[in-house]
N, C-alpha and C positions, 0 to 999 in steps of 0.2 A: 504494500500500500504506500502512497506519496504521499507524505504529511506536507507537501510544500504549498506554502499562502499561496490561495488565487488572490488574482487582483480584482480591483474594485467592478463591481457589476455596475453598469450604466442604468440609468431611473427616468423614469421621464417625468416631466418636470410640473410640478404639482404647485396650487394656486395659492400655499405661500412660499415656495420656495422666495419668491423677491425679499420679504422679507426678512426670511431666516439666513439669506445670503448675506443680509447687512448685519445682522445680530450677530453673525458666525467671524466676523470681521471686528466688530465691537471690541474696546478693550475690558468693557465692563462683563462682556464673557469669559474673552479669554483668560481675566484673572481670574474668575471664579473656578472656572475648568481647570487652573493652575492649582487654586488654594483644597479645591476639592479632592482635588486625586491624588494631591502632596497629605493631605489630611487623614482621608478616607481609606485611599488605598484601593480604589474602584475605577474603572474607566467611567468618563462623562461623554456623551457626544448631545450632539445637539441635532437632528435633521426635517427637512419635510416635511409635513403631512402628505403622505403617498407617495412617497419617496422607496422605491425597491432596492434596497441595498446591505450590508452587512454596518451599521454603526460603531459597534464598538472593535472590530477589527483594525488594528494599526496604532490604537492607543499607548502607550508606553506600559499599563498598567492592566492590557488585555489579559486573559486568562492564559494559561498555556496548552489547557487540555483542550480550549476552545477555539486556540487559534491552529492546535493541529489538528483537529475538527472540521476546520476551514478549507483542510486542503484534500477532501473528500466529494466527490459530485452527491455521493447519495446522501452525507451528511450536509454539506453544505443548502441543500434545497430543503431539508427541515430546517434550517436554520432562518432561510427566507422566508417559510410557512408561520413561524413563529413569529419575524419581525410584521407580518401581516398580520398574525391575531392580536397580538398587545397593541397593534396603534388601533382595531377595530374596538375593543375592548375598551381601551382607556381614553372614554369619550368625556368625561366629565370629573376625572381624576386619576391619582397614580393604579395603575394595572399592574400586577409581576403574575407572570406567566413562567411555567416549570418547563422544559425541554425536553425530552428524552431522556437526554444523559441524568435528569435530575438539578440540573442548573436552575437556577433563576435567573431571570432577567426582567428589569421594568420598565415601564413608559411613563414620562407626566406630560399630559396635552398641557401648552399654553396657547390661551383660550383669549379672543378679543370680540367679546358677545357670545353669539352662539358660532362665532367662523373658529376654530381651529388650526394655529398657522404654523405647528411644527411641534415639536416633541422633544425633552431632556430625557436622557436613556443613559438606565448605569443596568449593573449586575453582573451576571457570569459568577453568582457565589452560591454555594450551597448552604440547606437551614440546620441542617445535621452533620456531624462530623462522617466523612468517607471509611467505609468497612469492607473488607475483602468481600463479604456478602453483597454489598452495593456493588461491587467491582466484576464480580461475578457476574451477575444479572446484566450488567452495562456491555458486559462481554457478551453476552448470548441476544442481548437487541442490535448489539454492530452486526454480530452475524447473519440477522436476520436482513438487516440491509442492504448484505451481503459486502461489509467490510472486514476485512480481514489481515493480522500481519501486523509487525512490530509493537505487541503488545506491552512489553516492558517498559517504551519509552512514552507510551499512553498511559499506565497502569501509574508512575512517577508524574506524569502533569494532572491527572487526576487525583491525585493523592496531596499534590501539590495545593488545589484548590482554595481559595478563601472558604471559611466558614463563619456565620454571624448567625449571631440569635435572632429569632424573630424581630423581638422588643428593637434592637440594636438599628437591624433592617429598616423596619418601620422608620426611625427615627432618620435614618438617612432620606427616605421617600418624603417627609414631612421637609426637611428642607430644600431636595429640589422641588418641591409642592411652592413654597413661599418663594422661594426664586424661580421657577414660570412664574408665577404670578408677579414679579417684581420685570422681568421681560417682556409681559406684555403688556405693562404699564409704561416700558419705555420704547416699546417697538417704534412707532412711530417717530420720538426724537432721534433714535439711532439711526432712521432712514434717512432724515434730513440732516443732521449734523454732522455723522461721522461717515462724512463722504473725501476721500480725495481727490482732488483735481489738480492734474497736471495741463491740461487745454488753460492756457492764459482768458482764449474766449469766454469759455465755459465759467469759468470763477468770474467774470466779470457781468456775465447773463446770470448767475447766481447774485453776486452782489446788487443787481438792479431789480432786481426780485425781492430781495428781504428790504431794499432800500424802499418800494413803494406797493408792497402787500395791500395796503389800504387803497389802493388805485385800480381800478380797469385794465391790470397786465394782461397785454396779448401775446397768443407767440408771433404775432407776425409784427408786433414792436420789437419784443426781445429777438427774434433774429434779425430784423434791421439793423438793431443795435449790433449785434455781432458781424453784421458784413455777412450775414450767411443766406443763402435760400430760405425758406421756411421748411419746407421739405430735410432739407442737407442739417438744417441744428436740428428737429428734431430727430434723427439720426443717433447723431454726434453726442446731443443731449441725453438720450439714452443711456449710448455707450458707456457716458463720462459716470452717470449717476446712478444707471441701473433703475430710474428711475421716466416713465414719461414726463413734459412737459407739464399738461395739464397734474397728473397723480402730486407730482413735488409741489406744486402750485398751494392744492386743493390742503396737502401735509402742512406747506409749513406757514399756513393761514387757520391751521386749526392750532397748533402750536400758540400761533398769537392767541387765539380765542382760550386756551388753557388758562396761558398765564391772567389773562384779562376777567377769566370765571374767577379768580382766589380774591377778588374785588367785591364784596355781599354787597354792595353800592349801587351796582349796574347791575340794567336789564339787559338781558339774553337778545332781543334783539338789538339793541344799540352796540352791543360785541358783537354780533354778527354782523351789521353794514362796518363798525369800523375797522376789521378785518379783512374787509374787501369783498365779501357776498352782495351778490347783488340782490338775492329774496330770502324771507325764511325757510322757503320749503327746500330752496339749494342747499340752506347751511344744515338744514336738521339731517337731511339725508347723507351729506357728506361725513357730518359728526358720529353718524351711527355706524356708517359705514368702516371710517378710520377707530373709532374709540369703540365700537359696540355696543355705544349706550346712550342716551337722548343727554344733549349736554346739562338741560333740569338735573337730570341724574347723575351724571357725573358732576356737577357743583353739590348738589347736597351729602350724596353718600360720603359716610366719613370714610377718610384714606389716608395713605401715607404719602407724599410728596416725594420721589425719587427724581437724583438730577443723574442722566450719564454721564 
């Protein structure tokens, strides 16, 4: 049998990837992904919703018996079967789901309303400690898979495996549970803000954008401004931001409208024209759409204020 890693399976591309591509970029992920698995001891990924792929495969802190697991066709495709039930599963909080081998693995949706735009995923650990009996039995389900062959250096990463207590487990799921929930409180800023640009254009069509939010920006202003086509910036516009024209528009005029709700003084529609809407039903719909929630709602519900 070849225990060697395949490589990454390609996924097609699912309706948040846009913004789990900016989160995955984020510094306020990547620390966390840092402090958690220097901490923890678990691998973290971040991916998709509907995303086809192996996540925690390549982690520094992957399992051993699971990453020589990986390099099995008949195992590897229960491996995909499972990454498909845990995200089907855990629709409205953390899911762990048990593997064959007896592994655990979890998912925590982070949720902006009812949309679902990607998933923190740890595990690869078992709830009981491993016994020649469990070893046994794990022996006679490969075979049924019809894997077969160097059992000893299986029999050693198996053996090898994390084990954690229930209690212990839980306790890790509770806080990537608050943190989804603290990324999709900032999904939105991380789209706008933590963007690079190297296009001089482009930072300069950004600059005239936050300079007159409150205005009637057109793209066929901001690419006159640029010397561009209207066509050709947004293009380029994309490119640069991973972002459309209009979408970054619509983001970082609700962004104003945030910080302008922490104000109990003003009304919702007077934040909304001075943000640059031109009617309520454009602001409410677009609010719902980027926040999940009617901005009434999001000003009253008490919350925590996170900055990225």
């Amino acid at each position: 049998m070849n225990f060697s890693t395949l490589g990454p399976v390609a996924a097609p591309e699912a309706p948040g990837d846009n913004v789990i591509a900016h989160l995955l970029r984020s510094v306020i992920f990547r620390d966390y992904q840092k402090a958690f698995e220097a901490t923890i001891g678990l691998p973290l990924a971040l991916r998709s919703a509907g995303s086809f792929q192996f996540p925690l495969h390549g982690s520094k802190n992957t399992n051993p018996f699971c990453a020589l697991m990986a390099g099995t066709n008949q195992t590897c495709a229960a491996c995909l079967q499972l990454q498909q039930r845990v995200e089907l599963e855990a629709t409205f909080g953390a899911r762990t789901i048990k593997c064959f081998a007896g592994l655990n693995e979890s998912a925590v949706p982070i949720r902006v309303g009812d949309k679902i735009l990607g998933y923190l995923q740890t595990g690869q650990i078992l709830l009981q400690e491993p016994t020649a009996a469990s070893f046994r039995s794990l022996r006679r389900e490969l075979a049924g898979r019809g894997v077969a062959g160097e059992f000893p250096q299986l029999r050693a990463a198996y053996f090898r495996t994390r084990v954690m207590t229930k209690s212990q487990y839980d306790s890790v799921l509770k806080l990537l549970s608050i943190f989804a929930q603290h990324l999709a409180a900032l999904s939105n800023q991380v789209m706008v803000r933590e963007i690079v640009i190297d296009d001089p254009v482009i930072a300069r069509a950004r600059a005239y954008i936050a300079e007159h939010l409150s205005e009637q920006v057109t793209l066929r202003d901001v690419a006159r401004l640029a010397h561009r086509s209207t066509c050709y910036f947004c293009k380029t516009f994309k490119q640069a931001t991973g972002l459309t024209f209009g979408d970054y528009l619509a983001r970082m005029r609700i962004e104003s409208v945030k910080r302008m709700l922490l104000s109990p003084n003003k009304r919702v529609s007077e934040i909304a024209f001075a943000a640059g809407f031109q009617s309520l039903s454009q602001f409410n719909r677009t609010f719902r759409r980027i926040e999940g929630r009617s901005p009434m709602v999001w000003r009253d519900k008490p919350r925590i204020i996170f900055a990225a």
